[in-house]
Structure formats: structure tokens, C-alpha cells
BATOR-543633 format. One line per field, with one value per atom (N, C-alpha, C): residue number from 1; residue in three letters; x, y, z. Coordinates in Angstrom, 3 decimals, decimal comma. Atoms other than C-alpha are relative to their C-alpha. Last residue first. Layout:
n	[NUM_...] .
res	[ALA_...] .
x	[X_...] .
y	[Y_...] .
z	[Z_...] .
! end
This chain:
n	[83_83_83_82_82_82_81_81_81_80_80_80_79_79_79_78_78_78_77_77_77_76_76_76_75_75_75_74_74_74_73_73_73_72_72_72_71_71_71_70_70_70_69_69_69_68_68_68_67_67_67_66_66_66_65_65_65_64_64_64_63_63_63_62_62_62_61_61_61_60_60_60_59_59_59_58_58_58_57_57_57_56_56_56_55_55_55_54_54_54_53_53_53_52_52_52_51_51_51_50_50_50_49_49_49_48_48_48_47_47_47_46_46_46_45_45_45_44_44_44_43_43_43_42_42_42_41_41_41_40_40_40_39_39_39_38_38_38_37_37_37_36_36_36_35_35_35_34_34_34_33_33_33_32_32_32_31_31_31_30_30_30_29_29_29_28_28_28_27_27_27_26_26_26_25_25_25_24_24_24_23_23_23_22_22_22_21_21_21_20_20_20_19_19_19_18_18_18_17_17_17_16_16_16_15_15_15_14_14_14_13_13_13_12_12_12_11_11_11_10_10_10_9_9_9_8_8_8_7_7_7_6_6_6_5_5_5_4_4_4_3_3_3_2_2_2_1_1_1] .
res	[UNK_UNK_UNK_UNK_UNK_UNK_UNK_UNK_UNK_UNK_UNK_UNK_UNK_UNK_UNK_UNK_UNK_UNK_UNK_UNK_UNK_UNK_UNK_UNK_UNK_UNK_UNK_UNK_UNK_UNK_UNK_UNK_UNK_UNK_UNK_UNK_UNK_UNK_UNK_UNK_UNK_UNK_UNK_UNK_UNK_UNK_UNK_UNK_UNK_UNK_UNK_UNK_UNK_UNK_UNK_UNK_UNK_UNK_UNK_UNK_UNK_UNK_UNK_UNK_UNK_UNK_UNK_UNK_UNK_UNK_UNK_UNK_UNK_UNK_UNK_UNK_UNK_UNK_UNK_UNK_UNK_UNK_UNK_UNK_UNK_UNK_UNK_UNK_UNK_UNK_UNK_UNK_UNK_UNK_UNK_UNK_UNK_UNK_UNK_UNK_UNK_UNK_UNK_UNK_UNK_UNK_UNK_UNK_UNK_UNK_UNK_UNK_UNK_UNK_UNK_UNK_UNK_UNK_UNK_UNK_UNK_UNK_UNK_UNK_UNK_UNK_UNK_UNK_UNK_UNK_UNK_UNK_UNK_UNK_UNK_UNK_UNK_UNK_UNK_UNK_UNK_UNK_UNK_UNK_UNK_UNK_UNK_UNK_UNK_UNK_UNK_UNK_UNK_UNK_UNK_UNK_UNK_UNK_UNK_UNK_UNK_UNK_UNK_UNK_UNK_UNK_UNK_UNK_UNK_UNK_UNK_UNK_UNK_UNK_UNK_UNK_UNK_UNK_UNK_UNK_UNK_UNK_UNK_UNK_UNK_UNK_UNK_UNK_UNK_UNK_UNK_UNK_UNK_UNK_UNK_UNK_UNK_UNK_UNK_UNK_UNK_UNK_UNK_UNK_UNK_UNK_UNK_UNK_UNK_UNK_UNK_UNK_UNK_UNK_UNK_UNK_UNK_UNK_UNK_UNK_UNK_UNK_UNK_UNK_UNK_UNK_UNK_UNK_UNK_UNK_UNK_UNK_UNK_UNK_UNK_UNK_UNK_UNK_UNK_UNK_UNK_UNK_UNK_UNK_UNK_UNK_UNK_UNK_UNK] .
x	[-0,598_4,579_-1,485_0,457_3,317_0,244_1,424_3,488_-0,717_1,245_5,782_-1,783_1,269_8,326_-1,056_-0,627_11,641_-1,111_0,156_10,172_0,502_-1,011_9,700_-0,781_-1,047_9,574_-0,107_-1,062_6,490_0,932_0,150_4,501_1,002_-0,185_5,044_0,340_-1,510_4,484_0,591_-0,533_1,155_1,148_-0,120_0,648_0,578_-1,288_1,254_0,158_-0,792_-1,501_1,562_-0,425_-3,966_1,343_0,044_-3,411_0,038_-1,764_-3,167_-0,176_-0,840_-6,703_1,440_0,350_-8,748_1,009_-1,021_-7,557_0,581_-1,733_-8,957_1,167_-0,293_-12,340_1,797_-0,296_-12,536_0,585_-1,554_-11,778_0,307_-1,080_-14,705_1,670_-0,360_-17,526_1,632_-1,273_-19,036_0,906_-0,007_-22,391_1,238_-0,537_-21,621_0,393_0,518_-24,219_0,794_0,693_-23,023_-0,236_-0,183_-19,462_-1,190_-0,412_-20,521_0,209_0,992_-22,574_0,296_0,523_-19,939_-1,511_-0,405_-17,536_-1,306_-0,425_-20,033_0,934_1,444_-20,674_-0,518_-0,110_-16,830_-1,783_0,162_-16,234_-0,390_1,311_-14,415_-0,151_0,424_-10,664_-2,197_-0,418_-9,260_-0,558_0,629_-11,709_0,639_1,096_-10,255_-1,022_0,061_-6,700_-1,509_0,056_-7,043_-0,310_1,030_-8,639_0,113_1,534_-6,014_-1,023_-0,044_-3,213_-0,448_0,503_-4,789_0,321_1,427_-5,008_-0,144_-0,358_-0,926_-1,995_-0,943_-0,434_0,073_0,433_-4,110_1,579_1,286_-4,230_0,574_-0,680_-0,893_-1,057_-0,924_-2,216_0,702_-1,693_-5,373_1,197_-1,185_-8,604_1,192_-0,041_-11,572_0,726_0,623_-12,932_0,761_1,637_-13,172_-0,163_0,777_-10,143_-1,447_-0,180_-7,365_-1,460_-0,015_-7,838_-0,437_0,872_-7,842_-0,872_0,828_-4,720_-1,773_0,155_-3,293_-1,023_2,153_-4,694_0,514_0,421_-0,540_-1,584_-0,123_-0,219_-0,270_0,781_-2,034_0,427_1,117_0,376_-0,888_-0,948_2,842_-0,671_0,040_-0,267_0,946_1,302_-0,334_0,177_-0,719_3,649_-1,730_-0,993_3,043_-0,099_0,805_0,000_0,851] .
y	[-1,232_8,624_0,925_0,423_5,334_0,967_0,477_6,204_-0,525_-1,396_8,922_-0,361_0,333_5,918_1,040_-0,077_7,092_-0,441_-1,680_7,584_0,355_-0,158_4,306_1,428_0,354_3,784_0,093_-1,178_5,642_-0,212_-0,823_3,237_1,699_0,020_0,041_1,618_0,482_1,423_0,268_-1,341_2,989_-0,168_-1,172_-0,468_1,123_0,611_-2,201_0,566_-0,744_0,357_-0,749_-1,745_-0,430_0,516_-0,105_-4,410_1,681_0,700_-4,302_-0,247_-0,793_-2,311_-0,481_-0,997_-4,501_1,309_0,423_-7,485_1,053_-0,417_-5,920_-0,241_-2,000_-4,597_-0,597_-0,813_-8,809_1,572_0,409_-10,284_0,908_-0,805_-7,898_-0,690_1,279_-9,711_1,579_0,415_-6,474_-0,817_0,536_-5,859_-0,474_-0,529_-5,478_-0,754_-1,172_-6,064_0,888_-0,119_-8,890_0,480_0,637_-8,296_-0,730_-0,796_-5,458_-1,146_-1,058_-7,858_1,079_0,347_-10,332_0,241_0,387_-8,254_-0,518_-1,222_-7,387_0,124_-0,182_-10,856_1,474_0,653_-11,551_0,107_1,525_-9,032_-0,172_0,544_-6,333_-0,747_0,369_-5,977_0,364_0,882_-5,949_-0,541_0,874_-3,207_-1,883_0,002_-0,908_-1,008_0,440_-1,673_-0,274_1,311_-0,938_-0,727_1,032_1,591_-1,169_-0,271_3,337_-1,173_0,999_1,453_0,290_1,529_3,568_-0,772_0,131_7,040_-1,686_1,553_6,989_-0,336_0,446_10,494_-1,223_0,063_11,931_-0,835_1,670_9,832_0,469_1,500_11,725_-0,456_0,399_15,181_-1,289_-0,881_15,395_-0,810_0,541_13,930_0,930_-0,092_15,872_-0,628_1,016_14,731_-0,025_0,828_17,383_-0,615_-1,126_20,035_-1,193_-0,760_17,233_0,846_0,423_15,110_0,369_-0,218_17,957_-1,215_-1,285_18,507_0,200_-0,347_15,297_1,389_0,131_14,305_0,573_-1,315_14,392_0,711_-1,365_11,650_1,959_-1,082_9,527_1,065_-0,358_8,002_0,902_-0,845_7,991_0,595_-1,254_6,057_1,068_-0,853_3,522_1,399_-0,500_2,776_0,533_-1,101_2,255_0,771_-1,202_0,000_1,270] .
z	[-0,858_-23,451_-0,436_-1,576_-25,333_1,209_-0,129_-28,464_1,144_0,288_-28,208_-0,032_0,337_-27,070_-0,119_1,922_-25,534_-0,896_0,459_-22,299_-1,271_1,673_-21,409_-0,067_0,423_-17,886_-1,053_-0,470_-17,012_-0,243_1,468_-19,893_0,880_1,697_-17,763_-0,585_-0,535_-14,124_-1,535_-0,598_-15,554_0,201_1,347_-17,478_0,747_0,918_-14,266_-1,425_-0,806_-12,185_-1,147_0,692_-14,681_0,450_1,452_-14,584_-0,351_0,481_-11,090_-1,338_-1,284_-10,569_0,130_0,646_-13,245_0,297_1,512_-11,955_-0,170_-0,489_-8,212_-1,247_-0,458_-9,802_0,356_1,431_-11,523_0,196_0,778_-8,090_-1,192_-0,991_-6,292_-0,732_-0,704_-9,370_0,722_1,283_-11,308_1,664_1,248_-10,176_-0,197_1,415_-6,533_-0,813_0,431_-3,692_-1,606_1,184_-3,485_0,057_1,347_-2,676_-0,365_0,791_0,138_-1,420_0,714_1,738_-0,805_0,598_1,929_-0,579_0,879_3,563_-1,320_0,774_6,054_-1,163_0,131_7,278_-1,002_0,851_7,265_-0,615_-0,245_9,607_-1,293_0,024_8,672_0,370_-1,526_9,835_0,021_-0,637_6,124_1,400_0,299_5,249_0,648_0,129_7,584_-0,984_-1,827_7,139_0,446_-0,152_3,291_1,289_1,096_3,575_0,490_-0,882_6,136_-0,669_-0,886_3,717_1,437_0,216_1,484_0,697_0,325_3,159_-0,550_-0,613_4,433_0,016_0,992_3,543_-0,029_1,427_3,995_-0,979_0,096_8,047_-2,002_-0,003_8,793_-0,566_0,599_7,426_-0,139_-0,140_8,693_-0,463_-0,870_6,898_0,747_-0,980_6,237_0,882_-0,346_2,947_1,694_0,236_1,392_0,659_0,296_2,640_-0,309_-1,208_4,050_-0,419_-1,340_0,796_1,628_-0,010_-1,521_1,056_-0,044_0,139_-0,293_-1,904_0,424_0,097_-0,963_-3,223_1,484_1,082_-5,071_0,269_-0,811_-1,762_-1,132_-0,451_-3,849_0,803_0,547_-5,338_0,136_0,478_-2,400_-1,207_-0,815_-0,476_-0,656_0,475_-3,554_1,098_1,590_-3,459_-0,048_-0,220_0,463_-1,460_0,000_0,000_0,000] .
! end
């Protein structure tokens, strides 16, 4: 969650101002999340995954697959087609 919290840290601000975090919670926001869902119960978990259309494995593919492209396409910088 570290490499996502650094991510988002470019959000601390609008972070801090909308949604009313302070500074430690807006630099270290996902592995908040994360933490927080992790320590659901299992009853709650499984009302959040049906309740949603699109299967919870497929959102997380979906979510390492974008982020590995992003990785991917920041390293090449010699590429116009991909820069």
C-alpha cells in the first residue's frame, strides 16, 4: 500500500479540505482503507461483494493491470506512443 499512499499523496490537500482527513491519516489514506476493510467481519464483507455488479476479483484485476501499465509506460520515455 506504500507505493499507492505515495500516489495519492498528489490528493493530500484535496484530501485534508473534502474529505476531512489530517495530514498523517491523507499520507498513508490507502493502507487506512485498506486496514479498515481488512478488519471487517466476514458478514459485512460479503454484503458489500453482493451487492456489486461487477464480481470484487474482476475490480482488483482490473486495478493491477492499470496500475502495471502505468508502471510500464512511465519507464519508457523514448516511445511517443506510449509517453
Amino acid at each position: 500500500m506504500q507505493h499507492l499512499d505515495r500516489q495519492l499523496a498528489a490528493f493530500d490537500a484535496e484530501l485534508q479540505r473534502s474529505v476531512g482527513l489530517n495530514t498523517d491519516e491523507s499520507h498513508k489514506v490507502a493502507t487506512l482503507v485498506s486496514a479498515d476493510v481488512r478488519f471487517l467481519p466476514k458478514d459485512v464483507k460479503a454484503e458489500i461483494e453482493a451487492a456489486s455488479p461487477v464480481p470484487l476479483p474482476a475490480r482488483r484485476n482490473e486495478l493491477v493491470a492499470f496500475q502495471a501499465w502505468n508502471d510500464l509506460a512511465r519507464s519508457i520515455k523514448s516511445n511517443p506512443a506510449v509517453t
